[in-house]
N, C-alpha and C positions, 0 to 999 in steps of 0.2 A: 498345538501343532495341527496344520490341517491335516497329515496323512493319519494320526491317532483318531480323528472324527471319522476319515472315510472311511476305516480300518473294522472299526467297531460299528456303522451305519452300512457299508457293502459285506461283509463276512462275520461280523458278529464277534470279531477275535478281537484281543486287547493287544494293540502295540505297545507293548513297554519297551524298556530298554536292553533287555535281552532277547527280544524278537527282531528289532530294528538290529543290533548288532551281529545277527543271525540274519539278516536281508543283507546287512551290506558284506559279510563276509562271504557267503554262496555267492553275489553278483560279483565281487572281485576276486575272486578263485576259480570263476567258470564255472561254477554248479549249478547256476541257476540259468534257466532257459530262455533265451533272448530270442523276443517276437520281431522284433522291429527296431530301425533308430530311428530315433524323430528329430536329431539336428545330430552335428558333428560332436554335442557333448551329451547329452541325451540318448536313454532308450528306455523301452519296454520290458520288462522281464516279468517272466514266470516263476514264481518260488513255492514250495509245497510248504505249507504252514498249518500244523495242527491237521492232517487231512484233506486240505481245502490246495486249490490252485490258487494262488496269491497273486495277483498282474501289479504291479510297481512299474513307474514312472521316475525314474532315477537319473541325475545326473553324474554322470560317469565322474567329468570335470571336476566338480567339489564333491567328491563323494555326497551323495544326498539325495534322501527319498523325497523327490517334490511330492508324488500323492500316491494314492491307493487306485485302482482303476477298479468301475465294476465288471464283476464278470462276466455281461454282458459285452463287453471288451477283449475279450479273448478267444476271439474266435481265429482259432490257430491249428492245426492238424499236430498229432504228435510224431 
């Protein structure tokens, strides 16, 4: 899965299957902090993971983490 390479190559954390299941549940619960949308199913979000700000690239529509962003990407005010 490409978000599992970004995940571990931009923040050094392991996506497993309880971390991905803790992204999609914060992003559809409203806990996680939305940057941006980048199309009508698509957005940006912020999630705290392990201490680290996490930027995800999620399809809202099929629930699904297209990728990991770096965090050079997030340049967002809190």
């Amino acid at each position: 899965m490409h978000a599992v390479h970004r995940m571990r190559e931009r923040y050094g954390l392991n996506l497993d299957d309880a971390t991905q299941e803790t992204i999609h549940r914060r992003i559809q619960s409203g806990r996680a902090r939305a940057v941006k949308a980048q199309e009508d199913d698509a957005g940006t979000f912020v999630i705290e993971i392990a201490g680290q700000d996490v930027g995800v690239l999620y399809s809202v529509a099929n629930l699904k983490i297209i990728t990991i962003l770096p965090p050079t990407d997030l340049r967002v005010s809190r």
